[in-house]
RONUTI-744743 format. One record per residue (C-alpha): x, y, z. Coordinates in pm, whole numbers, plus 50000, padded with zeros to 5 digits. Each point is the difference from the previous one (the first is absolute). Layout:
BEGIN
XYZ ...
! end
This chain:
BEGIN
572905501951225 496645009649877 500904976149729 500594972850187 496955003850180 497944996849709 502134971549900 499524983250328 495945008149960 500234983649640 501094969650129 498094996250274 496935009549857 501284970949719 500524976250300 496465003550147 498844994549604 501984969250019 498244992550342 496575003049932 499244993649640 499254962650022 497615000250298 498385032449848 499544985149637 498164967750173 497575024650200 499625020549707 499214966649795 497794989850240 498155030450052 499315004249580 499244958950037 496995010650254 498855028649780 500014976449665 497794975250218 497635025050175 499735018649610 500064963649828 496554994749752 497474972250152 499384975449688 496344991050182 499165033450005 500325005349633 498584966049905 496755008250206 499245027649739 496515008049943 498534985549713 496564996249788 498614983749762 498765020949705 498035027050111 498674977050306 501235009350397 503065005450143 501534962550112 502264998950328 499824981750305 497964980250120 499844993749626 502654994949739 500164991349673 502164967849927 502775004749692 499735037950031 500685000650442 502054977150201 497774977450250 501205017350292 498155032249863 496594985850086 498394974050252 499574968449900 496584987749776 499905042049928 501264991849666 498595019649707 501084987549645 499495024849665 497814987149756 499695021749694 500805027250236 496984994550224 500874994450360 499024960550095 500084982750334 499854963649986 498514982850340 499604954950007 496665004749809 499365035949825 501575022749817 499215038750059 500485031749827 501095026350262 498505034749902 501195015650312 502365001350309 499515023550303 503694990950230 498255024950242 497254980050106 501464966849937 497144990849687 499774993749608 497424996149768 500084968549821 497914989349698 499604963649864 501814997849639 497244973449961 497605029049959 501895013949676 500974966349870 496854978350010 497275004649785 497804990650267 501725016250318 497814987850271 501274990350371 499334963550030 501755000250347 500435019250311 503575014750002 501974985650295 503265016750158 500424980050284 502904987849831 501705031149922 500915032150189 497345017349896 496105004450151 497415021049848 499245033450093 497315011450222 499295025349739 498494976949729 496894989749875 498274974849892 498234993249660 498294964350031 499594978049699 497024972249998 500554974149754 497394974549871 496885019550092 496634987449944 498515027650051 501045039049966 499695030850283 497165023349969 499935033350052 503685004550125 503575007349733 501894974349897 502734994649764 499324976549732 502394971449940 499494989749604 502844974149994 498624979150294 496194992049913 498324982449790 495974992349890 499274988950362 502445015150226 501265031350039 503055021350173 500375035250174 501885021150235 498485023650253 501315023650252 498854992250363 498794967449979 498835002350343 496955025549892 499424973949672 498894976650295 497875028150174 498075001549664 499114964650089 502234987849686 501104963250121 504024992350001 498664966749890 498975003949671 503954998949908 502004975949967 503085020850149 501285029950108 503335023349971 501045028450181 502255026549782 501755024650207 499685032849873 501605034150074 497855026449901 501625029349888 499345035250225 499235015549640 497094977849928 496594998150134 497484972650009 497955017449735 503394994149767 500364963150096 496734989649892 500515014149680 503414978149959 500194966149878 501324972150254 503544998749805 500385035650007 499414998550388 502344971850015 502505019949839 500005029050339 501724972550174 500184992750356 502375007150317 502134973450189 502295011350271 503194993950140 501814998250327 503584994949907 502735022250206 499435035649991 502275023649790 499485034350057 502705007050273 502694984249734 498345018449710 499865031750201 503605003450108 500774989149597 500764968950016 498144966949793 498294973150163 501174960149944 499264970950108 503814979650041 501144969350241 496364993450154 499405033950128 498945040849882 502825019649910 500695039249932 502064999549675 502165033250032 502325015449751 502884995350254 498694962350154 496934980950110 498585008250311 497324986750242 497235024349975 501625030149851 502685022649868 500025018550346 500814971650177 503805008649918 499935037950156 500804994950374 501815016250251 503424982449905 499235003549632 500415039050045 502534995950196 502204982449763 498875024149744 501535029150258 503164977350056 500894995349605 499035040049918 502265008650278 502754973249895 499815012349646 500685034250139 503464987750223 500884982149680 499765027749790 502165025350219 502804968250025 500364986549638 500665037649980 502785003050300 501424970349906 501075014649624 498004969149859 498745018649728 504034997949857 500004964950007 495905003449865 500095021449745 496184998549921 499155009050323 501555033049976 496485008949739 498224985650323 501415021250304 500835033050071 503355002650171 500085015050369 503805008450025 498995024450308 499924969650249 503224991550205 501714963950020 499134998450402 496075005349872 500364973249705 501944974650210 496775007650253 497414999749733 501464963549881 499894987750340 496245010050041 499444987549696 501314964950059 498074994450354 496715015249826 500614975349728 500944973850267 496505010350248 498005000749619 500984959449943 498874993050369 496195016649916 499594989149680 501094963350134 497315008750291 497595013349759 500634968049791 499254975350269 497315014950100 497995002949679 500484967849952 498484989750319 497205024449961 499104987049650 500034960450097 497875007750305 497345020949737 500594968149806 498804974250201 497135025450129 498705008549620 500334960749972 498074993550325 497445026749891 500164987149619 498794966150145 496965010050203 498355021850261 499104971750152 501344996050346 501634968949963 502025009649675 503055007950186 499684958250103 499344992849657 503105016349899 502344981550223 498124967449868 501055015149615 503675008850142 500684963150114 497584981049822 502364986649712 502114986350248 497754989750268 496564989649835 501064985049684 503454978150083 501004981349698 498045020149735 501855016749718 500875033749993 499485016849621 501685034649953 497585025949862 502185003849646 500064963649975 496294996449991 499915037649811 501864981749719 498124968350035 496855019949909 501245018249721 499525032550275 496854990750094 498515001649632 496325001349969 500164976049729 501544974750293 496855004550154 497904966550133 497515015450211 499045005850316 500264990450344 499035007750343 502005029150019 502255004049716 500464997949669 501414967749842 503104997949752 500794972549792 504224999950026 503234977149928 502694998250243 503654999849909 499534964850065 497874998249732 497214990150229 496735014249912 497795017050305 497385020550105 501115033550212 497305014950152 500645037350109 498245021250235 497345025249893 501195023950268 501954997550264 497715010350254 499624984950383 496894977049880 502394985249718 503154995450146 498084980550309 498654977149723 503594997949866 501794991050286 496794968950081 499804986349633 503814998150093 499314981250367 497464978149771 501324988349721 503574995550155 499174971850228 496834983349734 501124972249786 497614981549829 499634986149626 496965020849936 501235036950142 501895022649792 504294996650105 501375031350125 503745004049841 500555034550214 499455037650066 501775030550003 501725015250318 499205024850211 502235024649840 498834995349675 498125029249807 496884983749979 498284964250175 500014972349769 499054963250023 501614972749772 497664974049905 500294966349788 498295008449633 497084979149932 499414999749600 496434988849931 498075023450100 497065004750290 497564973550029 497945031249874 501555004049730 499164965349846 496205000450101 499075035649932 502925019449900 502285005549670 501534962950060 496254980749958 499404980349750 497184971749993 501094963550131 503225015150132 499414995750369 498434963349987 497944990750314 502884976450134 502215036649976 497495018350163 499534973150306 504015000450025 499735032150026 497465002750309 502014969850153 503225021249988 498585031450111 498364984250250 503094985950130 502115030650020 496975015650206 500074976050221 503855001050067 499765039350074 497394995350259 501714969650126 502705028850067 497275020950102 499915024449731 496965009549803 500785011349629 497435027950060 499585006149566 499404962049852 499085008049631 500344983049674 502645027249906 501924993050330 500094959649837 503454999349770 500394969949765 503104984549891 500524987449635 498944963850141 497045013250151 501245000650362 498125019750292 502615031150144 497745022550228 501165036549998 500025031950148 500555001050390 499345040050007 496725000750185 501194967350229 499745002250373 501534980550309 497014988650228 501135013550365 500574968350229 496765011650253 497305006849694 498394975849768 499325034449769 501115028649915 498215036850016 501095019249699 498805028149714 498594971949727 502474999349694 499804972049732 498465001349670 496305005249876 498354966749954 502494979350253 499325021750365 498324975250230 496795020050081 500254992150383 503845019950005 498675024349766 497105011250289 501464989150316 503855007249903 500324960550118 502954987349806 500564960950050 501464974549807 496404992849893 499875031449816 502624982849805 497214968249953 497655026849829 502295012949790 500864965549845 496434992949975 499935023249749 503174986649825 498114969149968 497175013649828 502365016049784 501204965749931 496834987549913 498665034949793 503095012749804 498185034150145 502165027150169 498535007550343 498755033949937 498295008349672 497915032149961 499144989449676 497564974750153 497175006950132 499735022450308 498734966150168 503024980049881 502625028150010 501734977550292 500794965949872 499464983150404 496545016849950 499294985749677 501244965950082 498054995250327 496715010349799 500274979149695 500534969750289 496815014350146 498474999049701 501514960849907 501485019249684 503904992850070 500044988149634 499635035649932 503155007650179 502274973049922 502855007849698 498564981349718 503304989449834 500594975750317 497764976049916 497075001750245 497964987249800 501184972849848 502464984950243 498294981050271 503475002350248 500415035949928 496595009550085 500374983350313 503135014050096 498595036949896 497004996050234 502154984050248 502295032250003 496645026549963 498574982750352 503505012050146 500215031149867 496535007850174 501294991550308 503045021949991 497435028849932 498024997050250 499155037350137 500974984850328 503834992450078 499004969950243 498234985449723 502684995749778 502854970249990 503125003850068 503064999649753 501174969150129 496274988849974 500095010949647 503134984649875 498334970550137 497305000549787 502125009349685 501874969949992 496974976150082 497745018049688 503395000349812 500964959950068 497154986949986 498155018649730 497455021550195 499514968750284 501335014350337 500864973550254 498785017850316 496235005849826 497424980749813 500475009349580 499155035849956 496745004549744 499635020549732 499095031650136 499275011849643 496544983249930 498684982650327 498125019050234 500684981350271 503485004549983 499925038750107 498134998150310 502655010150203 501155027249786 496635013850061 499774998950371 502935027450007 499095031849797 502545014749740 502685012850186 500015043249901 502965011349841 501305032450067 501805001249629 496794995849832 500065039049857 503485002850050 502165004249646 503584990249929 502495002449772 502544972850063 503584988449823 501014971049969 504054992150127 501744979849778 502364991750327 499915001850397 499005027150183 
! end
């Protein structure tokens, strides 16, 4: 009998085996499928290593270090490149050494490689950021360099500058310029002046810095700062900060997360954690009741068999176990859903935040969300790999220039069309607004002489990218003052086309009431016939219906900024007038618009042009390789086009023609040879007297770019 009960126990015991090994082998499987992905190794994490160059600082985000660190390990224009193990970060216009990083207060110390390359290494310019995502430190100094002296201070330190005088003029650099002036030392007797920023190491004193040469102070460095996503939440809970899909990102060992590794240890993390210890338990105690470990023989090395437990208590221990296991899919299905939910609502909020703090950001979002499909109907949509590959992955060597606000990229489409991407410095609020309306613009503007928009990325791409048509000869800057001039190249009949089809594309955009806002020889692209395209729309702005201008911070470059906008904040389409004034005298010159190698008087070509009118000397202005001289037609034309250049810079905007006036006059000068049909034949304003009475009557109009010093590139395409 006692036989046959055990008998009868075998089998059943074999039954319920039978019974519940598939559905417990598919929890089980489940259960080590959830431990493999919660224990699984996060690639980002690892590539987001810490790194240096040489002995220089630690680089991680916001920085990164491009061949060494994936792009996603830094922010973007943080990129620092290894050169001969020295630490280099590359903005549009300098390169600097960084000596130093200090992550906790968002600053580095940076130190132009010009200073330990040049034999000369003076600061012939003022260093501008406003193009980058970096601003100077409050922190720094400023030691002042005065070029072209006549005569020297007295009685107060300077630096001497060897390599910039000569038997008549001479060159220094102070401290505190302002008490220079209080020792009744005139400004004027230089011909220009540069600030160096400066940060004066704690462990030096005045006393030491006057007995250093200018290089060696030079060397020290100076601070710029940052503002980029902070990074000491992810950093403290051990994670590594990125920079992925348009937004900050906590790179974990286990997964990414929005601001750090703790954002995964809630309530229903722990208790899943509870569920699977105590599930791991009811397993244990049933692989063992269930005599699995006969049909497993290496679990038997694994588990300790409990024999003392009955077959009512393992039939009851498998039951348990199964609705546990059944209640543990419901939670972590629950848990799941609502992670999910939780993490695309921190999404869009990070997004929302990423964008601005202004409080219209969360409107400007919506506009980004819909704007492929409702602002821009008909334009092309370019995936972000397509134009990654176009580019050669954005390679520096791709580089044309740049724009409003981004960076320009010679690339050639698997169509084997050539183009111009332009791609956002940063995708912050400012930016993307400017996006999104160079998008409005350009989508609905078709004329001959404006650059043709082929597309743009879409709203989910990784980064905001415009698709231009590439222009291949050059800036009209290029071929009078830049790399492309040569002598004779850009005849006088080129030149007048030129103004004519500039001219003409201005006067289409405010026909559609939009003012360029940043007319500039380097904004003027030139096909291989010659052939006006107009670029750049960054800076553009729709006039409002009910205004005839616009109130706005000034932006533009130094040398174009209608003086009136720059003092009043009066933007109008006649701010546009002034700025092609000065593309005219460009024309006629061959001289870029700023120039701080000319003197202080002349830095500002609108300046110099209005006085050597004043002075009957436009002669001395003209390009002498166009024939003023000695072509009668020419000359008249020239003079023609000097007497409308005035007029466009006029200090007053009511003074000044319109475009459509202007066009006007083009053609006439250009048809019939410097004869305009509406007035009597202009004189030559070069040698009669007479002639510049009415130039007279209006004083010079004051620049406000006079001082002001730029370095400027020159695009090879749009934008």
């Amino acid at each position: 009998m006692e036989s046959e009960n055990f008998h009868c126990k075998n089998q059943m015991i074999l039954q319920i085996s039978f019974h519940y090994k598939k559905p417990q082998l598919c929890i089980i499987t489940a259960i080590f499928f959830l431990a493999t992905t919660v224990l699984s190794s996060n690639p980002k994490f690892e590539a987001c290593t810490p790194k240096s160059c040489g002995t220089g600082p630690l680089i991680k985000y916001p920085f990164w270090i491009p061949y060494e660190q994936e792009s996603f390990c830094g922010y973007p224009h943080f990129e620092i490149t290894c050169m001969d193990k020295n630490p280099i970060l590359r903005t549009s216009n300098y390169d600097f050494l960084v000596k130093d990083i200090s992550y906790s207060n968002s600053s580095f110390t940076v130190v132009d490689i010009a200073v330990y390359d040049d034999k000369c290494p003076i600061p012939l310019y003022n260093y501008s950021f406003d193009q980058t995502p970096f601003t100077y430190s409050s922190e720094n100094w400023n030691l002042s360099f005065f070029y072209n002296c006549t005569t020297e201070p007295i009685d107060y330190p300077t630096y001497e500058v060897d390599c910039a005088k000569n038997a008549t003029h001479n060159s220094f650099a102070v401290f505190h310029k302002e008490a220079l002036e209080h020792k009744n030392y005139s400004l004027n007797e230089c011909q220009f002046m540069v600030n160096a920023p400066l940060n004066k190491n704690a462990a030096v004193n005045f006393t030491s810095l006057l007995r250093m040469n200018y290089t060696e102070i030079l060397k020290m460095g100076f601070l710029l700062n940052w503002t980029e996503p902070d990074c000491q939440y992810c950093e403290k809970s051990g994670g590594r900060c990125g920079f992925d899909g348009n937004q900050f990102l906590c790179f974990c060992k286990d997964k990414s997360y929005l601001k750090s590794c703790d954002d995964g240890n809630d309530a229903f993390g722990n208790i899943v954690i509870v569920l699977l210890l105590f599930l791991h338990q009811a397993f244990f105690s049933l692989t063992i009741s269930l005599n699995w470990h006969n049909a497993n023989p290496s679990l038997l090395s694994l588990l300790t068999v409990a024999d003392s437990l009955n077959w009512r208590r393992k039939i009851a221990i498998g039951v348990v176990s199964g609705v546990v296991g059944a209640l543990l899919v419901v939670i972590i299905g629950v848990y799941f859903i609502r992670r999910r939910r939780k993490n695309s609502h921190a999404m869009a909020y990070i997004q929302s935040r990423s964008l601005s703090t202004d409080p219209s950001s969360k409107d400007t979002e919506r506009g980004i969300q819909s704007f492929t499909q409702s602002f821009v109907p008909g334009v092309h949509l370019f995936s972000y790999e397509e134009l990654e590959e176009a580019t050669n992955y954005f390679d520096s060597s791709k580089e044309l220039g740049e724009g409003g606000f981004g960076t320009v990229y010679y690339g050639k489409l698997r169509d084997k069309r050539s183009v111009a991407v332009k791609r956002l410095y940063e995708n912050n609020y400012r930016r993307v607004k400017q996006f999104i309306n160079e998008i409005k613009i350009l989508a609905q503007l078709v004329h001959p002489n404006l650059v043709t928009l082929y597309g743009c990325t879409s709203r989910h791409s990784r980064e905001l990218l415009l698709v231009y048509e590439y222009i291949p000869n050059g800036t009209v800057a290029d071929h009078l003052h830049g790399q492309g001039s040569k002598p004779g190249k850009l005849t006088w009949d080129i030149r007048m086309n030129i103004a004519v089809e500039t001219a003409s594309a201005l006067k289409f955009l405010h026909g559609k009431d939009i003012i360029h806002r940043d007319v500039k020889t380097n904004n003027i692209l030139l096909d291989n016939n010659f052939r006006v395209k107009v670029a750049d729309f960054g800076l553009s702005r729709l006039f409002p219906e009910d205004v005839t201008h616009v109130s706005t911070a000034p932006q533009g470059t130094p040398g174009y900024v209608d003086p009136e906008y720059h003092e009043c904040y009066q933007l109008t389409n006649k701010s546009d007038v002034y700025s092609f004034g000065v593309v005219l005298i460009e024309l006629i010159s061959s001289l870029p618009a700023v120039d701080i190698t000319r003197h202080r008087h002349e830095i500002n070509l609108a300046n110099m042009a209005i006085n050597k009118i004043h002075n009957q000397a436009l002669h001395e202005l003209v390009d002498r390789t166009l024939g003023f001289e000695s072509d009668f037609k020419v000359r008249k034309m020239i003079n023609a086009v000097a007497e409308l250049a005035f007029q466009c810079l006029q200090s007053s905007k009511d003074m000044r023609p319109s475009m459509e006036e202007v066009v006007d006059t083009l053609k006439d000068i250009q048809s019939d040879g410097g004869k305009r049909k509406s007035q009597p034949e202009v004189m030559d304003i070069s040698s009669t007297a007479d002639d510049v009475v009415l130039l007279k009557d209006d004083p010079p109009p004051p620049s406000p770019d006079s001082n002001a010093v730029s370095k400027s590139t020159t695009p090879n395409a749009s934008g």
